[in-house]
N, C-alpha and C positions, 0 to 999 in steps of 0.2 A: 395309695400306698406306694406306689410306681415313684410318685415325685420324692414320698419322704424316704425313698433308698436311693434315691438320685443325688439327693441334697445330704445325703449322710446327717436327717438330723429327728429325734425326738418327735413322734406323735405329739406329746406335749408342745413342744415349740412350734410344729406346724400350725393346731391349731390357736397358739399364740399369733403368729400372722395375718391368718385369716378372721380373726376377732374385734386384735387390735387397727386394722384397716392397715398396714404397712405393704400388703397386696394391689398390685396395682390391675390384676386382672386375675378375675373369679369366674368359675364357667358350672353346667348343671347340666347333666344328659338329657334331653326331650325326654319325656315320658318318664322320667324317676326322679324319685323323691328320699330314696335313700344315701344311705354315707357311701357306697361306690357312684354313685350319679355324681359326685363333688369335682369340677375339674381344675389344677391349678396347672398354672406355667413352672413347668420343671428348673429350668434356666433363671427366672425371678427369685423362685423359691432358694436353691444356691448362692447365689451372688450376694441373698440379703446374709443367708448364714454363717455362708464364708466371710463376709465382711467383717461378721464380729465376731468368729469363734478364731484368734490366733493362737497357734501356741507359743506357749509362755513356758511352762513346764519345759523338763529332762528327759528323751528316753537314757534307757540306763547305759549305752554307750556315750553319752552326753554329760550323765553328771556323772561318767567318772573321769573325764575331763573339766568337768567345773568345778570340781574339789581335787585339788591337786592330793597325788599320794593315794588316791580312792581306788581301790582294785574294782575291776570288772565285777566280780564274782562278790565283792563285798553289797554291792545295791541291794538284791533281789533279798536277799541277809537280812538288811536295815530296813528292810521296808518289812519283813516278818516280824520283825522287831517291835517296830512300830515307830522305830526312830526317824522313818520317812512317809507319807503321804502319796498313795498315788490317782489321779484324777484322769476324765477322759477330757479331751481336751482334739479338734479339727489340728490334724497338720497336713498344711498345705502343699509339702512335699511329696507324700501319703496319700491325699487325697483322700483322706479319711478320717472319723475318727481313733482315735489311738490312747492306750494307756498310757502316759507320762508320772514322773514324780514331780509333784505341785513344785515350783519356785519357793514359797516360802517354806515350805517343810526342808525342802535343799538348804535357804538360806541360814534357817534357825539353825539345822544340823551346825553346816560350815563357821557359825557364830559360837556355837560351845564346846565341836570335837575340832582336833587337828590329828589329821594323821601323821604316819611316823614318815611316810614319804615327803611329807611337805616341808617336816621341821630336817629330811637330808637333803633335800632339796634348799632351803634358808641357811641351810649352816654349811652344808660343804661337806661332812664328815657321813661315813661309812653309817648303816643303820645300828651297827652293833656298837658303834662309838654313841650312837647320840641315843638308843637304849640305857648305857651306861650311864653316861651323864644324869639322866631321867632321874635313874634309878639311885643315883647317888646322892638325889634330894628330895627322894621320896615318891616320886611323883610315879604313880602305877598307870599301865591302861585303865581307862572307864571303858571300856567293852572287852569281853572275853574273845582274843584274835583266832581261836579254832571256832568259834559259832561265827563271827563276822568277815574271815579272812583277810582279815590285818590288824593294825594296831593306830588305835585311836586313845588320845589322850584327852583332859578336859583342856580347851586353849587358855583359860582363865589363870590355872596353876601354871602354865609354861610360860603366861606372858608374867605373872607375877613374876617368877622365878629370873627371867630375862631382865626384866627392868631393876630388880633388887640386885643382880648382880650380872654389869655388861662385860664381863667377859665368861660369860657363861660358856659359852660354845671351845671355849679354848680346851683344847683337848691335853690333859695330862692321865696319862693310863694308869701310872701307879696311884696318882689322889685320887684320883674315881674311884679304882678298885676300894679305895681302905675305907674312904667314905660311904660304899655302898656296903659293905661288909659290917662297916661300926651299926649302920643305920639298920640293920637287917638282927646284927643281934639285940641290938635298943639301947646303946650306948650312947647314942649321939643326942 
């Protein structure tokens, strides 16, 4: 027990090691025959585990850096949600195992949402301008920004919207307003 909280890893995977012969030295107390009588090298036992547990995963200071426009306080959110994954995963900075949100749960998110910070960040313009804009072609949050703390859009409708028309970004305050107004009573 001593070596698998040395090696931060799973009863289960120790005695994967020890099974699958990836041990290069196995020991047995004189006189016992029981499961504390087992003795393994602490130090083998780590180096094999470390060697293959990296992380790959976000903690939630990380991917809200990996998704640009991601608020801190939006992860722990997304992950209630379920719109995020979270896995235990060795970091090696840590030196331990650690909660992280899986890479691909990150990636799929960052594949279908784009937050509102990303698209002021791409365009230049203030968030209540490029709100505006959104809104003046229809295009709503897909998450509710008081349960997730922020505003996330589907990326699919804004890159439509982008490539249907390249000067999207160009800001005119009075046609946005009239267009979001016609669109809101159902004129448009």
């Amino acid at each position: 027990m001593a070596t698998r909280r040395a090696a931060s890893c799973s009863l289960h995977e120790l005695f994967q090691l020890i099974f699958s012969g990836q041990l290069r030295w196995k020991g047995r107390l004189s006189g016992r025959s029981d499961y504390g009588a087992l003795l393994l090298d602490a130090d083998e036992v780590t180096r094999i585990v470390r060697s293959r547990d990296t992380k790959t995963g976000f903690t939630k200071e990380e991917l809200a850096d990996y998704i640009p426009g991601m608020a801190r306080e939006s992860v722990q959110a997304l992950v209630d949600g379920g719109y995020l994954r979270t896995v235990e995963e060795f970091n090696p900075e840590a030196r331990r195992k650690c909660i992280v949100v899986s890479r691909s749960s990150a990636d799929a998110f960052h594949t279908t949402y784009v937050a509102l910070g990303e698209l002021v960040q791409s365009s230049g313009l203030h968030h209540k301008k490029v709100r505006l804009l959104l809104r003046s072609v229809g295009i709503m949050q897909a998450l509710d920004p008081a349960r997730y703390g922020a505003f996330f859009y589907l990326r699919a409708e804004v890159q439509r919207v982008q490539q249907a028309d390249t000067g999207f970004w160009k800001y005119d305050k009075a046609m946005a307003q009239r267009k979001a107004r016609l669109r809101k009573s159902g004129r448009e």
